[in-house]
C-alpha positions as CSV (number, residue, x, y, z in Angstrom):
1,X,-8.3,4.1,19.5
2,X,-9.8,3.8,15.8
3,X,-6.4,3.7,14.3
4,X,-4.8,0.7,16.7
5,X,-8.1,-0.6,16.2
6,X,-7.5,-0.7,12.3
7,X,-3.5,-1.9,12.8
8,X,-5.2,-5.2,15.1
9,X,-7.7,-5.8,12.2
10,X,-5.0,-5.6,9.5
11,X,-2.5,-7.6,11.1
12,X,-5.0,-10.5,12.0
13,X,-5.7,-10.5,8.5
14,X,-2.1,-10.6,7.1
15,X,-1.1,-13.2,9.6
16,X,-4.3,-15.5,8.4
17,X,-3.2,-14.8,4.6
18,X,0.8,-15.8,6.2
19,X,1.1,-18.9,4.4
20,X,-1.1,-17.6,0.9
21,X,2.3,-15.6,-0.2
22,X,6.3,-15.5,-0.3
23,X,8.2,-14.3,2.6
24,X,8.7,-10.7,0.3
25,X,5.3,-10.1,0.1
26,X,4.2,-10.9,4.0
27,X,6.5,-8.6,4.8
28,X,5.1,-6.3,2.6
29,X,1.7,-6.6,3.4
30,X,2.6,-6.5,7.1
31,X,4.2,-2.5,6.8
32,X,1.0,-1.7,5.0
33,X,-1.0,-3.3,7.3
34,X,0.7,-0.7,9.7
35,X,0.3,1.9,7.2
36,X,3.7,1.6,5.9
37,X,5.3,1.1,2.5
38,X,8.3,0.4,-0.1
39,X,9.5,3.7,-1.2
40,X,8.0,3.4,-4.6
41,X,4.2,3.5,-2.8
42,X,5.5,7.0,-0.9
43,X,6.5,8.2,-4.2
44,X,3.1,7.7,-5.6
45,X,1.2,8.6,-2.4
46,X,3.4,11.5,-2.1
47,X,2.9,12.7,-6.0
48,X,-0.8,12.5,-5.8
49,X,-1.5,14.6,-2.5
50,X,1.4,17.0,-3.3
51,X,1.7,16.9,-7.1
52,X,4.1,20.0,-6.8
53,X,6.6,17.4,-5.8
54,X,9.3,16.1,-8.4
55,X,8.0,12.9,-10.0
56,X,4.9,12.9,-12.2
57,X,1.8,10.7,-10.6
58,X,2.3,8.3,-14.0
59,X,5.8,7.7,-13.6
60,X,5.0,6.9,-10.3
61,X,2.1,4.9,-10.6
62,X,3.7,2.9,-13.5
63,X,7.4,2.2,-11.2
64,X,4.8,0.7,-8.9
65,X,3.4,-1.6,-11.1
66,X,6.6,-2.9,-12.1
67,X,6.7,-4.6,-8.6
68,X,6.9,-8.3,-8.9
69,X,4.5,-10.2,-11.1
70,X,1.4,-9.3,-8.8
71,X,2.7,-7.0,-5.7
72,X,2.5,-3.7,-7.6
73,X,-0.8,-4.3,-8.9
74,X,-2.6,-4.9,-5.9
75,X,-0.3,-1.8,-3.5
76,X,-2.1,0.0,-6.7
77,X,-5.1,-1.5,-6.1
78,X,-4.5,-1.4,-2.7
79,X,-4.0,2.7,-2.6
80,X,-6.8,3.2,-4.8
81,X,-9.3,1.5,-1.9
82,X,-7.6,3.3,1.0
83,X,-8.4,6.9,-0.6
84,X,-11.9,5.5,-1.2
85,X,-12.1,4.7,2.4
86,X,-10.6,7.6,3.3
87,X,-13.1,9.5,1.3
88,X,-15.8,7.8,2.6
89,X,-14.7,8.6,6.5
């Protein structure tokens, strides 16, 4: 119940923000509002909980940021908040 709890709050969030971004972006924020992602954030997610896995968590981390003029920035920033949630639960 607490995560389709957590996907209603998200998604009420992205829709009021619908009209604050491009239509790239919305849909972005919409699979990550679903816990989703580009392949470039499973990359990075997937190098910093299994570093044994090809792909260093820099390279990753800096393909990210190469996103757009803001996107990657704020998936990083984005990430970087979830695990401190995460942490926090």
């Amino acid at each position: 119940k607490q995560i389709f709890r957590a996907f209603k709050e998200n998604l009420k969030l992205i829709r009021k923000s619908k009209n604050k971004t491009n239509i790239v972006s919305y849909q972005m924020l919409k699979t990550a509002a679903m816990f989703g992602g580009p392949k470039l954030v499973i990359d990075l997610l997937i190098s910093l909980f299994h570093p044994d896995e090809p792909g260093s968590i820099e390279d990753n981390f800096h393909k990210l940021l190469k996103i757009g003029a803001t996107s990657g920035c704020f998936w990083a920033l984005g990430i970087i908040d979830g695990i401190k949630k995460f942490k926090e639960v």
